[in-house]
ZAMARGU-4260 file (C-alpha; in steps of 0.2 Angstrom, whole numbers, plus 5000, padded with zeros to 4 digits):
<rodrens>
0) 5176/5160/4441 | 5172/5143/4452 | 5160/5154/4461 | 5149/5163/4448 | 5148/5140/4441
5) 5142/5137/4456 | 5128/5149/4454 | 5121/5147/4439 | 5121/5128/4443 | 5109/5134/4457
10) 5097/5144/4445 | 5098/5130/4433 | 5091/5118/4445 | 5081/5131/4452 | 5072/5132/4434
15) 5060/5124/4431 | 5057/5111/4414 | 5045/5115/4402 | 5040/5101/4393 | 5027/5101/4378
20) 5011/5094/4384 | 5013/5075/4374 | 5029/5076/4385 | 5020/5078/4401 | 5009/5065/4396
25) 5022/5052/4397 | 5029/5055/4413 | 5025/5042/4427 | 5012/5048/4437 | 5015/5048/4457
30) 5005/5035/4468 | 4989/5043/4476 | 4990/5047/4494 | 4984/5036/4508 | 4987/5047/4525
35) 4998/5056/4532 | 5011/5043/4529 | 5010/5045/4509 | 5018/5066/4509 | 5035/5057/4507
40) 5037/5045/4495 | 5039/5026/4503 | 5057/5019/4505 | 5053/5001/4499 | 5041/5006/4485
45) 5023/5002/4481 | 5011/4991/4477 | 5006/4988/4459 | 4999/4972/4455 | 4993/4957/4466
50) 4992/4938/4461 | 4982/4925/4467 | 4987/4908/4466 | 4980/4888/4469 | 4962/4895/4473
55) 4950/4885/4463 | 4934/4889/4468 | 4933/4905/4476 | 4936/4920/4463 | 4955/4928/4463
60) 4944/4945/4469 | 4935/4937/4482 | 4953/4934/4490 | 4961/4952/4487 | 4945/4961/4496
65) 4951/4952/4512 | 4970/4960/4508 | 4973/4975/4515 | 4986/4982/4505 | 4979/4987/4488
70) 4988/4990/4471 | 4995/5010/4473 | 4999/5005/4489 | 5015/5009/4499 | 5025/4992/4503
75) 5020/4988/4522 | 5027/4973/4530 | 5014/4974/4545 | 4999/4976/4535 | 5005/4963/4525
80) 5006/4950/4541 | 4990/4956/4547 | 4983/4951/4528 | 4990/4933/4532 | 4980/4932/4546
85) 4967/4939/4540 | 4965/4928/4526 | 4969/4913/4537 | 4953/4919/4549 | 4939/4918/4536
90) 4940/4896/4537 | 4941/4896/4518 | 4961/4890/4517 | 4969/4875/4522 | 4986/4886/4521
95) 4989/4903/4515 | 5005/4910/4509 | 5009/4929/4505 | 5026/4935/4498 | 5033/4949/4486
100) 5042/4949/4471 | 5048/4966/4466 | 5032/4978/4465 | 5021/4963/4466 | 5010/4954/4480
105) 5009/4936/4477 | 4994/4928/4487 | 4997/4907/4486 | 4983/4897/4495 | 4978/4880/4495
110) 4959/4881/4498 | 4947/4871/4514 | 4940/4855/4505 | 4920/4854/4505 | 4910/4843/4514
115) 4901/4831/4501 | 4891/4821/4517 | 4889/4819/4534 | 4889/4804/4545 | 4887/4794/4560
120) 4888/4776/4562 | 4886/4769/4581 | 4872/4777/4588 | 4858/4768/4593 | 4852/4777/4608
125) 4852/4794/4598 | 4846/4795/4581 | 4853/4802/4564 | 4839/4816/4566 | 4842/4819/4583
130) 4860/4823/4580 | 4862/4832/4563 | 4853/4848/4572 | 4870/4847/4584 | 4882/4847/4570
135) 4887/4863/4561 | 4895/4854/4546 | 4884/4852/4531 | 4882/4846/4513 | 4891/4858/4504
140) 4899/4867/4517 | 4920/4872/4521 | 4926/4858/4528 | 4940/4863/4544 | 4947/4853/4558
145) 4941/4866/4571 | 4924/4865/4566 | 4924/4846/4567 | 4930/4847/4583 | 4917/4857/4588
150) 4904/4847/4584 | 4914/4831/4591 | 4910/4842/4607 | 4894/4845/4603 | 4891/4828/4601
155) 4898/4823/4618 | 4888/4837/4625 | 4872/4830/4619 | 4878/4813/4626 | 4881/4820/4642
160) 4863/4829/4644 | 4856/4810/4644 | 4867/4804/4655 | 4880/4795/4644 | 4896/4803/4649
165) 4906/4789/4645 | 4903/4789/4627 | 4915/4793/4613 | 4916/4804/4597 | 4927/4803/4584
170) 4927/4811/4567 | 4932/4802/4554 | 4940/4811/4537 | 4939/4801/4518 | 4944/4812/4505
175) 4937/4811/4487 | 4942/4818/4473 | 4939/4836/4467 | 4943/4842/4484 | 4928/4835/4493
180) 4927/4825/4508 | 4915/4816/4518 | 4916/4818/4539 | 4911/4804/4548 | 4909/4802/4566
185) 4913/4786/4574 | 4900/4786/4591 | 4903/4773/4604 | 4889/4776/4617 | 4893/4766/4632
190) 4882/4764/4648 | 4870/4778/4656 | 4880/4786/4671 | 4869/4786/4684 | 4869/4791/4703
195) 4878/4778/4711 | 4878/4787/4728 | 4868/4802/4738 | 4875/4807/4753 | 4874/4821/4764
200) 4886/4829/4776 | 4882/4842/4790 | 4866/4834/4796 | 4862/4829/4812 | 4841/4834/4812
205) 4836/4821/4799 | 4846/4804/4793 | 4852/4803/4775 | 4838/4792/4771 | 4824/4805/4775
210) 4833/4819/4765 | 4835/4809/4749 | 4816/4807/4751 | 4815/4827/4749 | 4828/4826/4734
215) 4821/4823/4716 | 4836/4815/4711 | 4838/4796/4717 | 4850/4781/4716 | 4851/4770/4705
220) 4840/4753/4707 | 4832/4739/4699 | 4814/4747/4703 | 4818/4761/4694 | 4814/4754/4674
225) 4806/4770/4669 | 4811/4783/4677 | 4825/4797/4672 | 4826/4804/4690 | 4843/4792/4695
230) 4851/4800/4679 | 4860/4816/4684 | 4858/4831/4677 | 4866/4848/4685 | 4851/4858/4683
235) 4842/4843/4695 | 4854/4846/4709 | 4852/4867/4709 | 4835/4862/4710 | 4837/4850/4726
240) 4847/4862/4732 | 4831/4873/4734 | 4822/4858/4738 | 4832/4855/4755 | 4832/4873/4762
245) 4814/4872/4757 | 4812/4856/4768 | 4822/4864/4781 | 4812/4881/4784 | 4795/4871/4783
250) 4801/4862/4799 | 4809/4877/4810 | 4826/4878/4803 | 4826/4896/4798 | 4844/4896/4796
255) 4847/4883/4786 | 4862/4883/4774 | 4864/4872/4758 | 4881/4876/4755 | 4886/4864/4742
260) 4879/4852/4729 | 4893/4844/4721 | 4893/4827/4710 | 4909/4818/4706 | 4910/4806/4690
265) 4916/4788/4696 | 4935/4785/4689 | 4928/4773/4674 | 4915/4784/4673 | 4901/4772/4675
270) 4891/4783/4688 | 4891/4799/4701 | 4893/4801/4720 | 4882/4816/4721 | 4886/4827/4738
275) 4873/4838/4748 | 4883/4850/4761 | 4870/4859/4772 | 4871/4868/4788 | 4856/4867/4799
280) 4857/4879/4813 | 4846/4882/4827 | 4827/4875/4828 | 4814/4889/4830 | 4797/4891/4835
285) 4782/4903/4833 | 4785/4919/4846 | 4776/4932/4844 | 4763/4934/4831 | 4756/4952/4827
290) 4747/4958/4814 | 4744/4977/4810 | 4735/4987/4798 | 4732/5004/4792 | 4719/5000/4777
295) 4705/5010/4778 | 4689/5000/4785 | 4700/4983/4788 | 4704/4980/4803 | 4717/4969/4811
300) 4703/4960/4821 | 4697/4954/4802 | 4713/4950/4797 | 4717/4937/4810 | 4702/4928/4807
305) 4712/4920/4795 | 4727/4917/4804 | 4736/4898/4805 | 4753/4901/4813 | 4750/4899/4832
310) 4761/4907/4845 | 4771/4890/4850 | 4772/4879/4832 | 4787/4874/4824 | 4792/4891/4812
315) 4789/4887/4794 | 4795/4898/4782 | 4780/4893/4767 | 4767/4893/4780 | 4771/4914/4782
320) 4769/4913/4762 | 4754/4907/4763 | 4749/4918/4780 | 4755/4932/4768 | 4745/4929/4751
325) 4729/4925/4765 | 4729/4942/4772 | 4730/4951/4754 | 4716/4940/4750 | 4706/4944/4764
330) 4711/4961/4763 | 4704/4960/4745 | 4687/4951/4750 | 4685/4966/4764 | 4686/4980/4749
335) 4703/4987/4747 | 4708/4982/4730 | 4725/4988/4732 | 4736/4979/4746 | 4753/4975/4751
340) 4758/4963/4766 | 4776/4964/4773 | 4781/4949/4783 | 4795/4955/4795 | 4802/4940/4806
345) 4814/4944/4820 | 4824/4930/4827 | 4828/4926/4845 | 4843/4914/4843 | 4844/4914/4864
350) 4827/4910/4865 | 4826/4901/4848 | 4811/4907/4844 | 4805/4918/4829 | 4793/4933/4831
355) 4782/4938/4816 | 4773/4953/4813 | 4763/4958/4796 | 4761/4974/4791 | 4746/4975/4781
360) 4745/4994/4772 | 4738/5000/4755 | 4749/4995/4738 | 4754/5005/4724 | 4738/5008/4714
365) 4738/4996/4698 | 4724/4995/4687 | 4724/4983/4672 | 4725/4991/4656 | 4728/4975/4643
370) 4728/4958/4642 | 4739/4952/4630 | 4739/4933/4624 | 4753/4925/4613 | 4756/4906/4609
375) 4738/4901/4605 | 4739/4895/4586 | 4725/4885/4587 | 4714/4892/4603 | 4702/4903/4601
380) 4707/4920/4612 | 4689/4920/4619 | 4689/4903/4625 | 4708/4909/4637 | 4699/4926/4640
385) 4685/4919/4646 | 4694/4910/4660 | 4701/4927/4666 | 4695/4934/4685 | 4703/4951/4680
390) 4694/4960/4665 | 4702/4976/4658 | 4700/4992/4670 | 4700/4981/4684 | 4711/4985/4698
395) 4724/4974/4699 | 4722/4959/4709 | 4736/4945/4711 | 4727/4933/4720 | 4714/4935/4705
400) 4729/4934/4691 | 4735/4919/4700 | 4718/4910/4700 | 4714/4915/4682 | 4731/4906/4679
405) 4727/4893/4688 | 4709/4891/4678 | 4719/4892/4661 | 4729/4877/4667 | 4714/4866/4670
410) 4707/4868/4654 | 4720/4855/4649 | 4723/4862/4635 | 4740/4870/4637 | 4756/4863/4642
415) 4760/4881/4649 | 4756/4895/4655 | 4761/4911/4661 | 4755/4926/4666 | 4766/4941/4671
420) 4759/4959/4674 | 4771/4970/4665 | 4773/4990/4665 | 4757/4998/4654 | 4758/5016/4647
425) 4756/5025/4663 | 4765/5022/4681 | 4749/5014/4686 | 4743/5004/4672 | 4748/4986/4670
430) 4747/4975/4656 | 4746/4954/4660 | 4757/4948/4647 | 4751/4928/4647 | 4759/4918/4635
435) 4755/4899/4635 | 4762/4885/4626 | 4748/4872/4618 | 4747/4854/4615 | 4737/4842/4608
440) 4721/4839/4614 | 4714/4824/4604 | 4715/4808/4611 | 4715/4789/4604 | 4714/4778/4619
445) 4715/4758/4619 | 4713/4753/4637 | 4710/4738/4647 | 4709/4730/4664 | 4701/4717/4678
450) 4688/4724/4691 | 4677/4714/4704 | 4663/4723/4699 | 4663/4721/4681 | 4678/4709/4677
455) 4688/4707/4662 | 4687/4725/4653 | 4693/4733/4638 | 4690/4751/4630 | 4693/4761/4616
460) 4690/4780/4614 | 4692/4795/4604 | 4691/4812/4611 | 4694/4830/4605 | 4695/4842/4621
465) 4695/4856/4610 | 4686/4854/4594 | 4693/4868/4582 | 4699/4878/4594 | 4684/4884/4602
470) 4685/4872/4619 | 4671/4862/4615 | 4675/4843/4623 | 4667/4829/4611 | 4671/4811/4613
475) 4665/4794/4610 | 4669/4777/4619 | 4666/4759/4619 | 4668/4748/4634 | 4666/4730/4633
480) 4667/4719/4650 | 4663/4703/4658 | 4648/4712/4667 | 4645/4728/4658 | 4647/4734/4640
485) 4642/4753/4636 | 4643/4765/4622 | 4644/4783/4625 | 4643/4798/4613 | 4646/4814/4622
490) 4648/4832/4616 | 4649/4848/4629 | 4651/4865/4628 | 4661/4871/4642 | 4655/4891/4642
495) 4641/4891/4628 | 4639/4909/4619 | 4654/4915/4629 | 4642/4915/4645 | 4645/4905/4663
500) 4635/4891/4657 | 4640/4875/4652 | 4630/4863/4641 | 4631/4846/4633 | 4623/4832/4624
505) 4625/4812/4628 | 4618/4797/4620 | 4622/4783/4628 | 4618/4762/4626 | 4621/4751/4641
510) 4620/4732/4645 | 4623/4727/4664 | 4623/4708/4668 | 4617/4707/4685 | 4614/4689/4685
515) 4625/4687/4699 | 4618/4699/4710 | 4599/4699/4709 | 4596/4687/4692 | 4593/4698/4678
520) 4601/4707/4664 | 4597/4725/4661 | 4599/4734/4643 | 4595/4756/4642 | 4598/4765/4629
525) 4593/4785/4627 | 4599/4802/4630 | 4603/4818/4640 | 4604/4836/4638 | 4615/4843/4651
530) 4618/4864/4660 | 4624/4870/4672 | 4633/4887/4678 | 4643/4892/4693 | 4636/4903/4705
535) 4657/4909/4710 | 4674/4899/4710 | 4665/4885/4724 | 4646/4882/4720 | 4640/4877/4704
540) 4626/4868/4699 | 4620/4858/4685 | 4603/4850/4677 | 4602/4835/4666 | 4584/4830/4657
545) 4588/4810/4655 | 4574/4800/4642 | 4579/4782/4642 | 4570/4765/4636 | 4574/4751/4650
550) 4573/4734/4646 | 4575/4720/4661 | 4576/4702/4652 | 4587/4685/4652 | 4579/4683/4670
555) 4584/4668/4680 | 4571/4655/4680 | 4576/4652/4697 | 4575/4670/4701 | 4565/4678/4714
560) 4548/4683/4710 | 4549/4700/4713 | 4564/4703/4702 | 4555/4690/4689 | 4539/4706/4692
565) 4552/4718/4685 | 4555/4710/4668 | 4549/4719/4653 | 4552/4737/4645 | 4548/4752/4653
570) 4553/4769/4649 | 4561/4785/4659 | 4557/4802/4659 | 4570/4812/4669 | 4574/4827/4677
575) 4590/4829/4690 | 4600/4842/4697 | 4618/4842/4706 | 4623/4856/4719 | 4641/4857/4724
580) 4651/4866/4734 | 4671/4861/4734 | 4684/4869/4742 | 4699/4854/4739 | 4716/4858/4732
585) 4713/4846/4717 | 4697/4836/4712 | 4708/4823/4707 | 4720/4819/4722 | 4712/4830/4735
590) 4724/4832/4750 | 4715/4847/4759 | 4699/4855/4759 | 4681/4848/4759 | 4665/4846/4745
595) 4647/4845/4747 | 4633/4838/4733 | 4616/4839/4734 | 4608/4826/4721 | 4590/4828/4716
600) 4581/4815/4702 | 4563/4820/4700 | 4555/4805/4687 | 4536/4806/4681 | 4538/4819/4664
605) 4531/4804/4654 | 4536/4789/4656 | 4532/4774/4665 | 4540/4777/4683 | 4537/4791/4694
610) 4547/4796/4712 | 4560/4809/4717 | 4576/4802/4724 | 4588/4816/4734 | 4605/4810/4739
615) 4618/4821/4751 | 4638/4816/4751 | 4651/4827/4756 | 4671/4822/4759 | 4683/4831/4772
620) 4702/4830/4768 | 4714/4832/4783 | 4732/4836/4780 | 4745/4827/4791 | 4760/4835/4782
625) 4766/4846/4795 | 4763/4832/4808 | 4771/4818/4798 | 4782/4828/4787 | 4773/4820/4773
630) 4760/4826/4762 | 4755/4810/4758 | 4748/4807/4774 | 4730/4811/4775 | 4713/4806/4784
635) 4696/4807/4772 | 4680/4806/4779 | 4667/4804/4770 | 4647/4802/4770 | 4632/4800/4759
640) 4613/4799/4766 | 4599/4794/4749 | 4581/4791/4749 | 4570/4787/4735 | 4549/4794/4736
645) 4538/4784/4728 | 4525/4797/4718 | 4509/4794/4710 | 4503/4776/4707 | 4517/4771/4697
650) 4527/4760/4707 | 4548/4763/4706 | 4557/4751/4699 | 4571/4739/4706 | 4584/4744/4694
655) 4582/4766/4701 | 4585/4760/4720 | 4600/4763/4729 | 4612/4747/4729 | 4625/4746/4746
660) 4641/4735/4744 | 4657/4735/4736 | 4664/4750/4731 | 4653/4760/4744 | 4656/4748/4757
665) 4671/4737/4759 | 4672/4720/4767 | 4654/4715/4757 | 4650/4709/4741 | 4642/4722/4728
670) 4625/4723/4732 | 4629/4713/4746 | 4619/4720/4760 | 4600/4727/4762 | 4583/4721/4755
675) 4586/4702/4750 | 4575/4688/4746 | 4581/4674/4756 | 4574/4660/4747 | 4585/4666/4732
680) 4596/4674/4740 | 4593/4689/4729 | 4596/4709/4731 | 4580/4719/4731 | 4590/4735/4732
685) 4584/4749/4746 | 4574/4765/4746 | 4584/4773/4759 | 4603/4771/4761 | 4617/4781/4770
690) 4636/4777/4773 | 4651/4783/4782 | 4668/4781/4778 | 4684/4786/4786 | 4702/4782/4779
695) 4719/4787/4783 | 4732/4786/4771 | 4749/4785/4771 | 4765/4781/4761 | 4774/4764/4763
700) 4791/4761/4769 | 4796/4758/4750 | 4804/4771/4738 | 4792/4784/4737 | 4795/4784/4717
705) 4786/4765/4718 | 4771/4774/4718 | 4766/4763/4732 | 4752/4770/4746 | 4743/4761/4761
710) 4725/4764/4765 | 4717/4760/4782 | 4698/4762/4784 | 4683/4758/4791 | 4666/4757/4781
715) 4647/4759/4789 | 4632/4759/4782 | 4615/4754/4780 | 4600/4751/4766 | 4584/4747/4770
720) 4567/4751/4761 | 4558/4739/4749 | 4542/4730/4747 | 4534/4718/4760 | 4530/4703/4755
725) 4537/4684/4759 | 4554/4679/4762 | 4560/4698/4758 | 4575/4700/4772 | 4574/4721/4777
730) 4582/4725/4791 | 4591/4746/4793 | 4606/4738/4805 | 4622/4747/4802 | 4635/4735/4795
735) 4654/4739/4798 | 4668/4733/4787 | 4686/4737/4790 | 4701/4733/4782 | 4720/4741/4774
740) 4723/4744/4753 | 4735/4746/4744 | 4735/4756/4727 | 4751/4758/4713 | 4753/4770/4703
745) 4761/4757/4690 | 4765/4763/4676 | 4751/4753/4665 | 4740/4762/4676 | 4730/4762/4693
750) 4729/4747/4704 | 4720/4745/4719 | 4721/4730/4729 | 4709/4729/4748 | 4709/4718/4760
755) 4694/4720/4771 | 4683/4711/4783 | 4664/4712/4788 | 4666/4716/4805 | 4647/4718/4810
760) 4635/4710/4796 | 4620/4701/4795 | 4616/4681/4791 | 4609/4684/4774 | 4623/4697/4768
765) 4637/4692/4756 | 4653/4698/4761 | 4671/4700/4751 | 4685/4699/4759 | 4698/4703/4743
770) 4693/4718/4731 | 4704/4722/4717 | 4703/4733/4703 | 4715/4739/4688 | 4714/4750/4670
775) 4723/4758/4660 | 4724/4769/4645 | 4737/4772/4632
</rodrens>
């Protein structure tokens, strides 16, 4: 009986329910699955609803996408901790709590307040709209302690960069009502930290005082108003750091170690003791030198033609650089486009000497398949293409992308420029990526200055270097001196039609006062029309067709008679021609290389006055560096022989001579020396003049950042050449001067100061013992 219960029990439960379909309908449904976890039904229920409390400006639904349990659900206490921190991480929530009650998530937050304004009260040395950039809180922005922080930081980093590493930053919070705030950061600024101290430990070849010459960073001085380079900066001393090996390898120490640049912050952190730690090693000098070379038709004989390391000189590590890129430029020049130099050096230490021996073979064939040019918004691409010594389909030349590089710089134009060759579309095409970085090129320039020649001075100019883009250079300036005013109007085109010829325009109006010197005033006023073209990177030349209307007036009543001849109008017809050949490292501090010119004015198309007047000058520029261990040491020589050749019957004029003193020879007077009437005592000028000039130059025992050099020289010369007649002193004697000068680079400008003396001179010259001279623009 208690069995055959048991069973039909069983088959009950074993049966299933029918239920009419409105029945069905109303049972609960089960929760939809969510992996594998969801086959069994969840112990602790699931998730139907979720609330969101205390959030006032970001939606309720905003707030659930970050939770990541979901209504249906299973309860999950994990997922539920990770949806706290979740919801802490987004910066929105000042606090965030998340509990359960019953089947329901409650999500309580108490939301970030927003930032209503920012501001910064202290800073005097950094401005509001220096700093805001730094600051990542904004108007309108979440407002969080760790973002305030941040930019406290920030701040201070900023600080640091200009050398205030004392200052202090400290945000300050006001709330105001509807959950805003405004952030205020309280700066103290404190003194610059500068380099207290340079010192240097593991040197015994050169004394700490020679090194911190090599250095860029210096110490903190009086002298130093207007400089940054006593302000330390870590990138400055990775720099030095390359500076001294550098230093060290140009003068034998091949060795040479830097092993540490450290810089230690003073305890009140008023300034740094910045530390060099180097290791010198032994001092070599040239062994062996031994060039070989498997280029076709280039042989080794050639090569050396341009050698400059010499078996028995100290070993310096940028002079094989340059012996290097030499013989890939002569290895270039002798037809073989494509060439590659290895310098191996092999070091005797017993011996202490190093041999060298360059392997000079063929490159990898490159030809150039592109250039590219990025960065010029304003310049034209013809006016940087047109600089190029590489065209496209050209074999690849480095020695010619580095000149073209070089040519770009000088236009002045740009306050970078690169050129990098880059892979082109084939293993032997190359494209030159150049990418430059423009500035401006107009200039407004209010200037002024003291010279003996033309006394108290002052200028204004305006100039535009490179009208619209295109490279033309136009300007106009107005001088107004003591002893000479003038008015220039100028305009040249530096490659006209795209072609290797330059052209240009000038009108020009010019009052002299000579009174002084030869008792007259001179007034000209006219114009030229300039070309020239350059036959390759060292020889150019250049014509100018001059027309100008000359007037000599206000003579001296007590002038001589032959200057008193000259007075009146006459005009000028003119044609000239310069022909230079340079080879200097810079045109505008020239420390190596030489220049020639050869000067031809030929008068007589029109106008009143007809003669031709030739004038050869040429400079030489020898380097002591490697001597002195200074590239400011350096001897110049330099010489200039003129004549002037009366044509036709019209008779030259006093003011087209050649005038000797001065500038062209120191220890005399301008236009102290040649021709002279002695009964008025004055200058005639000469028809034939030449001088010679040789001047070493060195630094002075000062800071070299003073910008202080010395000059030592010694000037001869001679003019002679002018119309007989009475009382006219003409005698072709050579006259000497010598003397020392100094010049500043202030920073107002140039300032040359000489102190000479007229060593061999004649009765009737003027002499000028102190000759000083100073401009400057701004």
């Amino acid at each position: 009986m208690h069995a055959t219960r048991a069973l039909l029990l069983a088959a009950t439960c074993l049966v299933p329910v029918l239920l009419p379909p409105d029945a069905q309908a109303q049972q609960p449904r089960t929760p939809p699955r969510r992996g594998a976890a969801a086959a069994q039904p969840a112990a602790n229920g699931y998730v139907s609803q979720i609330d969101v409390r205390g959030n006032q400006r970001i939606e309720a639904d905003t707030i659930r996408s970050y939770m990541l349990l979901q209504p249906g659900d299973a309860f999950d206490g994990d997922r539920l901790d990770r949806s706290l921190r979740t919801l802490f991480a987004t910066g929105l929530f000042r606090d965030v709590k998340v509990t359960r009650q019953g089947d329901r998530i409650v999500v309580q937050v108490q939301e970030n307040p927003i930032v209503n304004r920012v501001a910064f009260e202290g800073n005097s040395k950094l401005s509001d709209d220096t700093l805001k950039p730094e600051v990542q809180l904004r108007q309108r922005a979440v407002f969080t302690p760790a973002t305030a922080q941040a930019d406290r930081q920030r701040i201070l980093d900023l600080y640091a960069r200009r050398g205030r590493f004392a200052a202090r930053v400290e945000p300050k919070i006001i709330e105001l009502d509807q959950n805003r705030v405004d952030v205020v950061f309280e700066i103290t600024e404190n003194e610059v930290a500068l380099i207290s101290r340079i010192s240097f430990v593991g040197n015994e070849a050169f004394s700490d005082s020679r090194l911190k010459e090599i250095v860029s960073s210096r110490e903190a001085a009086w002298y130093r108003p207007f400089s940054s380079s006593d302000t330390y900066e870590p990138e400055r001393l990775n720099f030095d750091r390359e500076l001294l090996r550098r230093y060290y390898q140009r003068q034998g120490y091949a060795d040479i170690e830097v092993t540490g640049a450290a810089a230690e912050l003073a305890p009140d952190r008023s300034g740094f003791f910045v530390t060099f730690t180097v290791k010198e090693g032994i001092r070599y000098r040239v062994g062996k030198v031994d060039i070989t070379s498997s280029l076709r038709n280039v042989s080794a004989d050639r090569l050396r033609r341009v050698m400059e390391i010499q078996s028995g000189d100290w070993y310096d590590g940028d002079a094989v650089e340059r012996m290097t890129q030499a013989l890939m430029d002569e290895a270039n020049l002798a037809g073989a486009p494509f060439v590659e130099v290895e310098p191996k050096t092999t070091r005797d230490r017993e011996g202490k000497v190093v041999n060298l021996a360059f392997d000079v073979r063929e490159g990898a064939r490159q030809y150039v398949e592109r250039i590219d040019i990025v960065g010029n918004t304003r310049t034209q691409d013809r006016v940087i293409r047109r600089e190029f010594r590489l065209a496209e389909g050209d074999a690849f030349n480095a020695a010619q992308m580095r000149r073209s590089r070089q040519r770009i710089r000088d236009l002045g134009y740009f306050s970078d420029v690169q050129i990098n060759p880059t892979p082109g579309s084939s293993p032997d095409r190359t494209v030159l990526a150049t990418n430059i970085s423009e500035r401006a090129t107009g200039e407004l320039s209010i200037g002024g200055g003291y010279s003996t020649d033309a006394g108290a001075l002052a200028d204004i100019g305006v100039r535009e270097r490179n009208m619209l883009g295109t490279g033309i250079d136009a300007r106009a300036n107005t001088t107004v001196a003591q002893r000479r005013s003038q008015i220039d109007l100028s305009v040249t085109d530096p490659s006209f039609m795209d072609r290797n010829l330059s052209v240009g325009a000038d009108i020009f109006y010019i009052v002299r006062d000579l009174t002084d010197y030869s008792g007259y005033e001179e007034r000209r006023y006219g114009f030229s029309l300039r070309a020239g073209y350059e036959f390759n990177e060292r020889l150019r030349q250049s014509w100018a067709y001059t027309l100008s209307r000359r007037n000599v007036f206000n003579v001296s009543d007590d002038a001589s008679i032959y200057i008193k001849d000259q007075k009146g109008v006459t005009l000028l017809s003119q044609v000239g021609q310069t022909l230079t050949y340079d080879t200097r490292d810079s045109r505008l501090d020239p420390h190596d290389g030489y220049v020639l010119r050869l000067g031809t004015d030929f008068a007589g198309l029109g106008g009143d006055v007809s003669y031709v007047r030739t004038k050869v000058d040429g400079a030489y520029y020898i380097p002591f560096e490697r001597l002195m261990g200074d590239p400011d040491y350096v001897l110049a020589i330099s010489a200039s022989v003129g004549h002037m050749l009366r044509v036709g019957s019209n008779n030259e004029r006093i003011i087209d001579r050649f005038f000797l003193g001065g500038e062209n020879l120191r220890g005399f007077a301008t236009a102290g020396v040649g021709p002279r009437d002695t009964s008025t005592d004055d200058a005639l000028g000469g028809r034939t003049m030449w001088t010679q000039s040789t001047e070493m130059r060195f630094p002075l025992p000062v800071p070299s950042e003073l910008g202080l050099l010395g000059r030592a020289f010694i000037d001869v010369g001679s003019l002679s050449g002018s119309d007989s007649g009475t009382n006219i002193a003409d005698d072709s004697a050579p006259r000497v001067g010598a003397g020392v000068g100094v010049s500043w680079r202030s920073p107002f400008g140039l300032i040359n100061i000489d102190l000479a003396q007229a060593v061999v001179k004649k009765s009737y010259d003027e002499t000028q013992v102190f000759r000083f001279g100073f401009g400057t623009r701004f």
